[in-house]
N, CA, C and O of each residue as an XYZ file, in Angstrom:
516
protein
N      38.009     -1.348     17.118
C      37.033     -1.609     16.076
C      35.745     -2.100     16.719
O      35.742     -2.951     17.608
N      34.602     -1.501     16.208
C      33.500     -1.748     16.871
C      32.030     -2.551     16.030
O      31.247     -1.898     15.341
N      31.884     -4.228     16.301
C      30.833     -4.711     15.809
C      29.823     -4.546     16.464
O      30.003     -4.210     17.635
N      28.636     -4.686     16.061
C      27.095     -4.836     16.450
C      27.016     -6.353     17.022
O      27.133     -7.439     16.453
N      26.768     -5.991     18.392
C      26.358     -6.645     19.107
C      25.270     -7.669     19.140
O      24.153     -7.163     19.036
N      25.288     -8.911     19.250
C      24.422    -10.118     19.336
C      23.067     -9.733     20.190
O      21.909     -9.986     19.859
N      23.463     -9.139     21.228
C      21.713     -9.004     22.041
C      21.217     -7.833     21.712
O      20.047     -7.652     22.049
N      21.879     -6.779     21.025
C      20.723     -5.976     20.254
C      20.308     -6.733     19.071
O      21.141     -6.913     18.182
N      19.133     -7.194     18.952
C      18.272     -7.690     17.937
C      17.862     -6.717     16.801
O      17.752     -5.630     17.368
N      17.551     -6.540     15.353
C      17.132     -5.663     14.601
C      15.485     -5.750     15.177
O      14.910     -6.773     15.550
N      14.925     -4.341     15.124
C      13.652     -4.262     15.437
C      12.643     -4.458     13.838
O      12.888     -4.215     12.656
N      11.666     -4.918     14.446
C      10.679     -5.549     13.286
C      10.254     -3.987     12.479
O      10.603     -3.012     13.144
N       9.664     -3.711     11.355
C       9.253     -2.707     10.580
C       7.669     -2.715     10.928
O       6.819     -3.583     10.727
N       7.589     -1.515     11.484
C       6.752     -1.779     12.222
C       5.059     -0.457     11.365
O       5.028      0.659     11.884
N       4.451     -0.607     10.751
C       3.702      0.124      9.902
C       1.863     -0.006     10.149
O       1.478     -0.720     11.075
N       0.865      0.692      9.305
C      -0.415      0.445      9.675
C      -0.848      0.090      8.209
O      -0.627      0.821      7.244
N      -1.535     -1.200      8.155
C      -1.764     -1.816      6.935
C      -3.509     -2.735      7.042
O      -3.813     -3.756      7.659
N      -4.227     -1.950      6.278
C      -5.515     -3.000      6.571
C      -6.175     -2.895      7.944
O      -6.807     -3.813      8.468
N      -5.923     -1.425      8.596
C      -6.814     -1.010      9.575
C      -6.109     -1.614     10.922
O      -6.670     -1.468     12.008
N      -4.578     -2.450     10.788
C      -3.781     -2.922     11.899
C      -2.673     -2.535     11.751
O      -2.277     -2.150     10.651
N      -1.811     -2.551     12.973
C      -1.083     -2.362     13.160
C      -0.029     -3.673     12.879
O      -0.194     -4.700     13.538
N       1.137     -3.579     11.799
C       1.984     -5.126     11.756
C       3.035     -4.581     11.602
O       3.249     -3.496     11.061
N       4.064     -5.607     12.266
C       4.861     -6.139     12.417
C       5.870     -6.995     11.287
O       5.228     -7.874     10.712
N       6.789     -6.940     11.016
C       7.548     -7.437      9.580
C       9.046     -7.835     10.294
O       9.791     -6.920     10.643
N       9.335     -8.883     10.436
C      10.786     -9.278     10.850
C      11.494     -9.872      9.876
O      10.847    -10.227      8.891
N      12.851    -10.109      9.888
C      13.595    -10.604      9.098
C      12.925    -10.752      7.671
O      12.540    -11.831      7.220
N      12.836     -9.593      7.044
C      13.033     -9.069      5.745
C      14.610     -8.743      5.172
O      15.542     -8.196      5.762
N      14.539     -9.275      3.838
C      16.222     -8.065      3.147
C      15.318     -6.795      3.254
O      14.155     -6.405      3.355
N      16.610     -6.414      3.165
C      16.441     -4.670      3.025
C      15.749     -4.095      1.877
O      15.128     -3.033      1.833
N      15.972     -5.052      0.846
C      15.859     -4.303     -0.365
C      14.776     -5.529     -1.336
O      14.803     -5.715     -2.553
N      13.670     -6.381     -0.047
C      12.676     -6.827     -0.672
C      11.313     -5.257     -0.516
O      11.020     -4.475      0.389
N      10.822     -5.481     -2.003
C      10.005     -4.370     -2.192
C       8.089     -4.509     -1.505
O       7.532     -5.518     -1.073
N       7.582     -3.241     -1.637
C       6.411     -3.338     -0.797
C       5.556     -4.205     -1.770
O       4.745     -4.966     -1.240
N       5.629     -4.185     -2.966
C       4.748     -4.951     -3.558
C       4.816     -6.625     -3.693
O       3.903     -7.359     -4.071
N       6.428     -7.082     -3.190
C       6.503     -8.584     -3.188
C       5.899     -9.068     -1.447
O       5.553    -10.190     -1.078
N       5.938     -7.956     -0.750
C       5.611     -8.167      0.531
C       3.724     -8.402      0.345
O       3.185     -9.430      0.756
N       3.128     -7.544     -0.163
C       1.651     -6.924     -0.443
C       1.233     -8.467     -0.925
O       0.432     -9.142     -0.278
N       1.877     -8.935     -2.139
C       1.646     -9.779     -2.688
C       1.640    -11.435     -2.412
O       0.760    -12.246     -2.701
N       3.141    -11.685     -1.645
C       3.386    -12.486     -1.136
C       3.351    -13.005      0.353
O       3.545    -14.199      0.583
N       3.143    -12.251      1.193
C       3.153    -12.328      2.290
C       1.483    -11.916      2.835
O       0.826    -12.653      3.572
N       1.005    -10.605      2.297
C      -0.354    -10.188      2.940
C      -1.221    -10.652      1.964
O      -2.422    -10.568      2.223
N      -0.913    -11.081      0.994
C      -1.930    -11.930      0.439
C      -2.978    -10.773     -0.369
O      -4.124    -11.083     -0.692
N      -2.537     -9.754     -0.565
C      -3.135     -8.635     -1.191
C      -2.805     -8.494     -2.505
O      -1.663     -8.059     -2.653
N      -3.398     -8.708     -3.499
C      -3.037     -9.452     -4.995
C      -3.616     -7.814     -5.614
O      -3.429     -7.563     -6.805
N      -4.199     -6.941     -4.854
C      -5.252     -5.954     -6.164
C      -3.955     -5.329     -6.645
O      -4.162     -4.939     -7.795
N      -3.095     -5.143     -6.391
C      -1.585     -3.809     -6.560
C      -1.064     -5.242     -7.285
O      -0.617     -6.338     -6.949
N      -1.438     -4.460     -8.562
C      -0.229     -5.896     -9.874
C       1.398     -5.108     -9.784
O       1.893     -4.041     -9.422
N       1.833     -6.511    -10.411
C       3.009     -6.118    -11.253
C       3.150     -5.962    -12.571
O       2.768     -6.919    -13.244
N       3.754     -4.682    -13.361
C       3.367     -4.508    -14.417
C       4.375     -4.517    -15.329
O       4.405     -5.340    -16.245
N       5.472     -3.407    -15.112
C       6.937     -3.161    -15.429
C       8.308     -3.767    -14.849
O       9.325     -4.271    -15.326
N       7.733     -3.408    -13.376
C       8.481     -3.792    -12.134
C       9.719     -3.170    -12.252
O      10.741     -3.756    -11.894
N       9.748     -1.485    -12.949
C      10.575     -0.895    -12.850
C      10.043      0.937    -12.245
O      10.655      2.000    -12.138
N       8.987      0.611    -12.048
C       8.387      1.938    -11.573
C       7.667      3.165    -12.698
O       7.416      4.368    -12.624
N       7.494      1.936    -13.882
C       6.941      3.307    -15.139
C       5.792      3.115    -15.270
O       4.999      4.039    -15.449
N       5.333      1.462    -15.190
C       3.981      2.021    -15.769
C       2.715      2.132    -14.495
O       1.511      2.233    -14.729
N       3.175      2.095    -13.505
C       1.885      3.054    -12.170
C       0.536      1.409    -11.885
O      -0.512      1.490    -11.245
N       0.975      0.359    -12.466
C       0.206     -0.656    -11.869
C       0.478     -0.853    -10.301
O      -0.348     -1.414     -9.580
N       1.503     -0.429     -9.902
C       1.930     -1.093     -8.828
C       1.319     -0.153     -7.516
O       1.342     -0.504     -6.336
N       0.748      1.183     -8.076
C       0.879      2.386     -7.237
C       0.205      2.246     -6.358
O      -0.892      1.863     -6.766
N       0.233      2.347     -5.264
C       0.110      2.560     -3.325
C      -0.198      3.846     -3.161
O      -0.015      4.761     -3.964
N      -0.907      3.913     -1.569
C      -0.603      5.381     -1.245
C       0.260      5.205      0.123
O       0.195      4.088      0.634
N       1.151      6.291      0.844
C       1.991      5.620      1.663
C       1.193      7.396      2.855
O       0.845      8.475      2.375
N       1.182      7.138      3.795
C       0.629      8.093      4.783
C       1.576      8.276      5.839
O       2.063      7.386      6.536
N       1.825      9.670      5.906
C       2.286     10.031      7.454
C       1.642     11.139      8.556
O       0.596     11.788      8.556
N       2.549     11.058      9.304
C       1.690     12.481     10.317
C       1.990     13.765      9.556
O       3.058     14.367      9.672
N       1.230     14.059      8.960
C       1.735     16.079      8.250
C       1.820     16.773      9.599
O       1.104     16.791     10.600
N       3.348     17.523      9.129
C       3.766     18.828     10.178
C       2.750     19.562      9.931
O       2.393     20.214     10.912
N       2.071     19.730      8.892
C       1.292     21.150      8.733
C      -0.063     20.787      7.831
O      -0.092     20.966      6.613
N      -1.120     20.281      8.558
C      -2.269     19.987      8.254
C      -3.095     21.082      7.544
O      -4.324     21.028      7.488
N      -2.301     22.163      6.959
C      -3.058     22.560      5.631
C      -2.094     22.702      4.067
O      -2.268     23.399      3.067
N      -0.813     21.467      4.519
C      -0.231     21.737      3.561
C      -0.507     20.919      2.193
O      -1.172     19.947      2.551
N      -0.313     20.855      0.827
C      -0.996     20.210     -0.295
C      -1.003     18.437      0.000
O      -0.023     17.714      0.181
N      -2.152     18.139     -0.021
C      -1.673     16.431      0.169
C      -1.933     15.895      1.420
O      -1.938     14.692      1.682
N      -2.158     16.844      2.222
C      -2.516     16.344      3.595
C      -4.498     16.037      3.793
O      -5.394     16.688      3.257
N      -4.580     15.295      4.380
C      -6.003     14.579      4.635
C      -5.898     13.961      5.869
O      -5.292     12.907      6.059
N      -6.713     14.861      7.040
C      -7.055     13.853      7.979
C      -6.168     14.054      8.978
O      -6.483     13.386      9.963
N      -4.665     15.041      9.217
C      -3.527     14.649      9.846
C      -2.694     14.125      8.988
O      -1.601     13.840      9.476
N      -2.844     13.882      7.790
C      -1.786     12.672      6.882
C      -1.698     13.027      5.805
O      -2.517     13.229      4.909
N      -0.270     13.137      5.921
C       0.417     13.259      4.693
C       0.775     12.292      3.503
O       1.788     11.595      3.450
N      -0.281     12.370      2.502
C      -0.365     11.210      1.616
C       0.640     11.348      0.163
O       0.730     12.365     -0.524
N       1.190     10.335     -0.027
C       1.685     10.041     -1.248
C       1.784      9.116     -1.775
O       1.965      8.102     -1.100
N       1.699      8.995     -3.528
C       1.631      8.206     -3.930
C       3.026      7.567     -4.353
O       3.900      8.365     -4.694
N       3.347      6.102     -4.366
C       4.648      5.628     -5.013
C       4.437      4.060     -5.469
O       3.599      3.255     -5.064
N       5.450      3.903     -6.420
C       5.429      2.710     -7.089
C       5.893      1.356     -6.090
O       7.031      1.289     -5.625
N       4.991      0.445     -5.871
C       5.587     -0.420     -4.963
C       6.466     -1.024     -5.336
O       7.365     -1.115     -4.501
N       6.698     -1.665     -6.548
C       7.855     -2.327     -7.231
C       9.244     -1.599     -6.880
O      10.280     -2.263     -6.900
N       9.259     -0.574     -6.639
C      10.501      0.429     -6.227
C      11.129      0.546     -4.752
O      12.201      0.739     -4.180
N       9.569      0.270     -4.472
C       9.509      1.153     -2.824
C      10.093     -0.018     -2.075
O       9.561     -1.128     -2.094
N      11.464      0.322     -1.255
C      11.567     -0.832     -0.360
C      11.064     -1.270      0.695
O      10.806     -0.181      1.206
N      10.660     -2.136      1.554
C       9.636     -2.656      2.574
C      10.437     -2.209      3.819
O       9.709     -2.488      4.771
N      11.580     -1.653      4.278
C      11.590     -0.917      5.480
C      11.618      0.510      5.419
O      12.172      1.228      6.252
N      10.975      0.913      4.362
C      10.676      2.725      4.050
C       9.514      2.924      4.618
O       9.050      4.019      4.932
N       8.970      1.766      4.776
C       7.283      2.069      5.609
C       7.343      2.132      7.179
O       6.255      2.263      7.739
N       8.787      2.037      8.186
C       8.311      1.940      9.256
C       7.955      3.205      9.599
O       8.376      4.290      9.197
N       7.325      2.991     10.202
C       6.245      4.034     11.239
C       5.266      5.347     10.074
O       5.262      6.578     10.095
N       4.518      4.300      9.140
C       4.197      4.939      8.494
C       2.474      4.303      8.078
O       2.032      3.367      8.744
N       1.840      4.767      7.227
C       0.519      3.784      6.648
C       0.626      3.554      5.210
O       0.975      4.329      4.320
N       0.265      2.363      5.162
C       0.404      1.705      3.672
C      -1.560      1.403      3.617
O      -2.422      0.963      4.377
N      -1.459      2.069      1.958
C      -2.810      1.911      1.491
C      -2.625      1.425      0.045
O      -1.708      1.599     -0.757
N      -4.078      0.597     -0.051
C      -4.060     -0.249     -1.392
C      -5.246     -0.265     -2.242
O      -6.070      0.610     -1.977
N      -5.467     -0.896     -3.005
C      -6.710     -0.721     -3.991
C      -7.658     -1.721     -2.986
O      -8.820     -1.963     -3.311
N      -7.094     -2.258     -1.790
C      -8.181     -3.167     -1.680
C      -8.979     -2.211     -0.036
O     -10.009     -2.486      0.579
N      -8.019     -1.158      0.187
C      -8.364     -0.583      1.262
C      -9.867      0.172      0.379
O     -11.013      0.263      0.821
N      -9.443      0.531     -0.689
C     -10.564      1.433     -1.432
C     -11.743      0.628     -1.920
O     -12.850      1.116     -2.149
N     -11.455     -0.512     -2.047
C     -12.711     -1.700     -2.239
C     -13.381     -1.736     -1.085
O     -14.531     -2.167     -1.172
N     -12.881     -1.306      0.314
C     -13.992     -1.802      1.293
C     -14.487      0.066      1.211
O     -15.684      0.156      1.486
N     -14.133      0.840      1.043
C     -14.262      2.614      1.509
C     -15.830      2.910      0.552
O     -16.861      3.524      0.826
N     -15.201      1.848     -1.097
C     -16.192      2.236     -1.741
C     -17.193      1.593     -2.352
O     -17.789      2.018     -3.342
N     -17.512      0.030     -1.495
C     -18.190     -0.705     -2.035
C     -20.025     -0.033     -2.526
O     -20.381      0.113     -3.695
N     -20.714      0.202     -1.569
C     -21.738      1.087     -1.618
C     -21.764      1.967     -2.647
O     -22.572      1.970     -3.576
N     -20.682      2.867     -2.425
C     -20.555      4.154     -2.999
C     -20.503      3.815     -4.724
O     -21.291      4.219     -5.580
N     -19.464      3.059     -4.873
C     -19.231      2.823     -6.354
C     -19.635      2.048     -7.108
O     -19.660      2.210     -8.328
N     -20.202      0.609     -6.214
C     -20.799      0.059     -6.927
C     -22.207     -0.025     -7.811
O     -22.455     -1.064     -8.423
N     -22.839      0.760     -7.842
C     -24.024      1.017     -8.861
C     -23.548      1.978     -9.308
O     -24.421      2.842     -9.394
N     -22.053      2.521     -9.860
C     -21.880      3.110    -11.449
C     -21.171      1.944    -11.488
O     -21.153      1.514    -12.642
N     -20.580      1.249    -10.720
C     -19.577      0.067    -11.631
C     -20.688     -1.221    -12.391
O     -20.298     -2.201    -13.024
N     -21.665     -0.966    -12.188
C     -22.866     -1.680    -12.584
C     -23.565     -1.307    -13.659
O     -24.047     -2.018    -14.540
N     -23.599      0.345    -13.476
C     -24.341      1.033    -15.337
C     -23.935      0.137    -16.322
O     -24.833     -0.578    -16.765
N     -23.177      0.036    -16.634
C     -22.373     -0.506    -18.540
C     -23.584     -1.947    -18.503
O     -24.406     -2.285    -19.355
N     -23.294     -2.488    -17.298
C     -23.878     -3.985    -17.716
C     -25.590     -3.994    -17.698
O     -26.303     -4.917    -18.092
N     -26.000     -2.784    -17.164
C     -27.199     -2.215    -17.078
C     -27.429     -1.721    -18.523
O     -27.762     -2.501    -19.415
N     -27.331     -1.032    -18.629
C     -27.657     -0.714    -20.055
C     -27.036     -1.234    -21.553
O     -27.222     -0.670    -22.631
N     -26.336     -2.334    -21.339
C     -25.181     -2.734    -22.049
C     -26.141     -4.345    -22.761
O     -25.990     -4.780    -23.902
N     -26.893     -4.827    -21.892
C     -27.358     -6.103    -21.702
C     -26.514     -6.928    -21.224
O     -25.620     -6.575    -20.455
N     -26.777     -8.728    -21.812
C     -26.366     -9.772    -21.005
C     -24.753    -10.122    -21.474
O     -24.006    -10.981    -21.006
N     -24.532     -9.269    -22.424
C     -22.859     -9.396    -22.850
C     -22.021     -8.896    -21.557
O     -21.124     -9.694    -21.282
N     -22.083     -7.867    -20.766
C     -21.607     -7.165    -19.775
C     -21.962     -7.793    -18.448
O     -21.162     -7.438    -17.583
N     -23.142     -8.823    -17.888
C     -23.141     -9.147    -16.889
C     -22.583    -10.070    -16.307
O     -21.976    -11.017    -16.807
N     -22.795     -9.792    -15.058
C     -21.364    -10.454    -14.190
C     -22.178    -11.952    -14.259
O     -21.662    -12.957    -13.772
């Protein structure tokens, strides 16, 4: 009969999050990406909504290397998809990229912010920040 050995150590989950490369040790198996996002990286924009995977508050994008960089979904080398973090367990990401609403806050600050500004522009002082 054969146990797992004491000096093999479990290796950390090892993923690209926030433009770095991290590291995740002694996790359960079956704590999810959004209690990790939330609790640990301190990344609050990805709510909890259902926390059963229906109603899409929780949704991520998760990236890999695409075999075939003209296949649907691929961008860049990467094969993107979307999934519910409340679902998704936190060692499904090793060797993979995790993206969030807050990765898209820095991509589109410039870009989006003067339409995210119209309403209160033309709206008056009820709408301003």
């Amino acid at each position: 009969m054969s146990t797992e050995s004491s000096s093999n150590p479990i290796q950390p989950i090892r993923f690209f999050h926030r433009g770095k490369i991290v590291d995740v040790s002694g996790v359960h198996p079956t704590r999810s990406v959004l209690d990790w996002l939330r609790e640990d990286a301190r990344c609050t924009g990805t709510k909890e909504g259902c926390n059963e995977g229906d109603c899409g508050a929780c949704t991520v994008v998760i990236g890999e290397l695409a075999t075939d960089a003209h296949a649907p979904g691929a961008v860049d080398g990467l094969q993107l998809q979307t999934v519910n973090a409340c679902i998704q367990f936190l060692p499904t990401l090793h060797g993979k990229a995790l993206f969030t609403v807050e990765d898209l806050k820095g991509q589109c600050a410039s870009q989006c912010k003067p339409k995210a500004d119209a309403p209160a522009k033309h709206a008056g002082p009820m709408y301003s920040a």
